[in-house]
Kinemage of the C-alpha trace (Angstrom):
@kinemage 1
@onewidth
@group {chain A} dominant
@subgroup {mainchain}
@vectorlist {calphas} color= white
{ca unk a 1} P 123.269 36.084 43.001
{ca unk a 2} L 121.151 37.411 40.787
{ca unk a 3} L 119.028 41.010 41.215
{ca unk a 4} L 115.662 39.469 41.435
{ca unk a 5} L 116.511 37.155 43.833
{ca unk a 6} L 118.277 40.520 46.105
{ca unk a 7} L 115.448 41.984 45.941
{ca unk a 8} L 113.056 39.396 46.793
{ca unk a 9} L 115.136 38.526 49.409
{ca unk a 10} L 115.029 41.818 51.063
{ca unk a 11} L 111.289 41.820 50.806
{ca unk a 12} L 111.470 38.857 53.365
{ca unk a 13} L 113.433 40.798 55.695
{ca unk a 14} L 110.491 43.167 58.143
{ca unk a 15} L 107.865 45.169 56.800
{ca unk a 16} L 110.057 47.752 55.914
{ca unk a 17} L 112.041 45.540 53.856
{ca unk a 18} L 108.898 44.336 51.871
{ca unk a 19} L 108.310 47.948 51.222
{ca unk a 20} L 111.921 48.630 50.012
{ca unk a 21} L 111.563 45.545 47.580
{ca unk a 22} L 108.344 47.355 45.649
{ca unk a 23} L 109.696 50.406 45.536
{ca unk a 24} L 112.822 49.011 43.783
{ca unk a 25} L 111.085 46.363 41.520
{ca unk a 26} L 108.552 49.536 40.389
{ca unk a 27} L 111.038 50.716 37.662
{ca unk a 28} L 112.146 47.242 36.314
{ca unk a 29} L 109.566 45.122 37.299
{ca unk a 30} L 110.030 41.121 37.743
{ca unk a 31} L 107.306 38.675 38.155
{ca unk a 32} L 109.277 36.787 40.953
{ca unk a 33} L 109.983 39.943 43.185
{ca unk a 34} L 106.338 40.690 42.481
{ca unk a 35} L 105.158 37.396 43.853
{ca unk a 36} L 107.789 37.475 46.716
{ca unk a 37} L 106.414 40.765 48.030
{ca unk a 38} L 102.934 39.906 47.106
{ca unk a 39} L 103.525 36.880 49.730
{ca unk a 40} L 105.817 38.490 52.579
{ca unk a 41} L 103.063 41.726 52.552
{ca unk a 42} L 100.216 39.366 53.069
{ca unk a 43} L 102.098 37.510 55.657
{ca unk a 44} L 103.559 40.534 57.546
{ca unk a 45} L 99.989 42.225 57.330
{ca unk a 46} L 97.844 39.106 58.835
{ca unk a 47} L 100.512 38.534 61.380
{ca unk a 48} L 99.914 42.231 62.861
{ca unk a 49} L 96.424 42.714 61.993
{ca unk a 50} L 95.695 38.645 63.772
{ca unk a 51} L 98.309 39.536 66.580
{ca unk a 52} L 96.140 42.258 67.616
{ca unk a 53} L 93.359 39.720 68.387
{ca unk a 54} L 95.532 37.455 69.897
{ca unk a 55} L 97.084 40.119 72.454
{ca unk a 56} L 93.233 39.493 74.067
{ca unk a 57} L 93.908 35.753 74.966
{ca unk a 58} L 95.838 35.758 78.334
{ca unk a 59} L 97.485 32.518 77.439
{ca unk a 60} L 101.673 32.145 76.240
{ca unk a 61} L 100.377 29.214 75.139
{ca unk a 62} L 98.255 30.477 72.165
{ca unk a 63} L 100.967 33.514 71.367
{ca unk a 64} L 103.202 31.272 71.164
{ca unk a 65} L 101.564 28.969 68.757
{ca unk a 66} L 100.791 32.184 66.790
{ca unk a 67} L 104.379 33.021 66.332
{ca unk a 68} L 105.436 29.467 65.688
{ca unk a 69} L 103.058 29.850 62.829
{ca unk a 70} L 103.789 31.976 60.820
{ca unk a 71} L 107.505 31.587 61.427
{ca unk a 72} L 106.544 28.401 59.506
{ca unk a 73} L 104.447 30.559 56.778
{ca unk a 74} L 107.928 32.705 56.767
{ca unk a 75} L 110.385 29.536 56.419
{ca unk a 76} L 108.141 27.985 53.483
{ca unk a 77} L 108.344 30.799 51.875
{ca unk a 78} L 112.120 32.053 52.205
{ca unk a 79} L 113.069 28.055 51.183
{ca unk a 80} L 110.956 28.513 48.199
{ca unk a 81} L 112.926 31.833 47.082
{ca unk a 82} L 116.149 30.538 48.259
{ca unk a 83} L 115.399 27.048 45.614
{ca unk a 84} L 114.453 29.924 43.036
{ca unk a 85} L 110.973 28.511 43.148
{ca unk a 86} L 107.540 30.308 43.060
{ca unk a 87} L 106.296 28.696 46.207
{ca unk a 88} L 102.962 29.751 47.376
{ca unk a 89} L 102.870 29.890 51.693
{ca unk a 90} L 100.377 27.060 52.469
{ca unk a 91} L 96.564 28.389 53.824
{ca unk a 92} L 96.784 32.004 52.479
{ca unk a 93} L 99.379 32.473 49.562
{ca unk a 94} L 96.267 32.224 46.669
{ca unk a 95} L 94.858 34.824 48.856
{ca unk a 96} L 97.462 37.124 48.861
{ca unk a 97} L 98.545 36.655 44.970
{ca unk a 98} L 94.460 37.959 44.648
{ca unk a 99} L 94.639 40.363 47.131
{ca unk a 100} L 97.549 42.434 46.290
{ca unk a 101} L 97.455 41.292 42.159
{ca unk a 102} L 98.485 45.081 41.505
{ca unk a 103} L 101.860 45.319 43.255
C-alpha cells in the first residue's frame, strides 16, 4: 500500500489520528493526505462541536440519528480513500477543503 494512502488512512482513525497524519505529511507533503485530513478534521470537529448541542435534546432518538450521520459522512469518505479517489463527504466537504485550505 502505498505511503499516502497510510497516512491518509490513519487520519480517518480518531482525532488523534487526524492529528498524527499532518504532522507526518508536514515534511513531505501530498495533496491526497492533505485533502484526507482536511475532510476527517472537519468531520471530527462538527461532530463534537454539533454533539454538544445535541447533548440538550433529551431524545435517543435524535442522538442517535446524529451518530448514524456522520458515521455515513465517515463511510463516504473512508470508501472514497480506500478506491484511491478524492471524494468530497456530501453537505460539508467544500466547506472543509475552504476552511482548513492551509493544512
Amino acid at each position: 500500500m502505498e505511503e499516502h494512502k497510510v497516512n491518509a488512512m490513519i487520519s480517518h482513525f480518531t482525532i488523534i489520528g487526524t492529528i498524527v497524519a499532518l504532522m507526518m505529511n508536514t515534511e513531505k507533503k501530498n495533496h491526497f493526505v492533505s485533502f484526507y485530513t482536511r475532510q476527517t478534521l472537519g468531520l471530527f470537529l462538527c461532530f463534537h462541536l454539533g454533539g454538544y448541542f445535541i447533548g440538550y435534546f433529551d431524545s435517543w432518538f435524535v442522538s442517535t440519528a446524529y451518530w448514524v450521520f456522520f458515521l455515513v459522512l465517515w463511510i463516504i469518505s473512508f470508501a472514497g480513500l480506500m478506491n484511491n479517489e478524492m471524494k468530497l463527504v456530501p453537505v460539508l466537504g467544500e466547506q472543509f477543503q475552504k476552511w482548513f485550505k492551509n493544512l
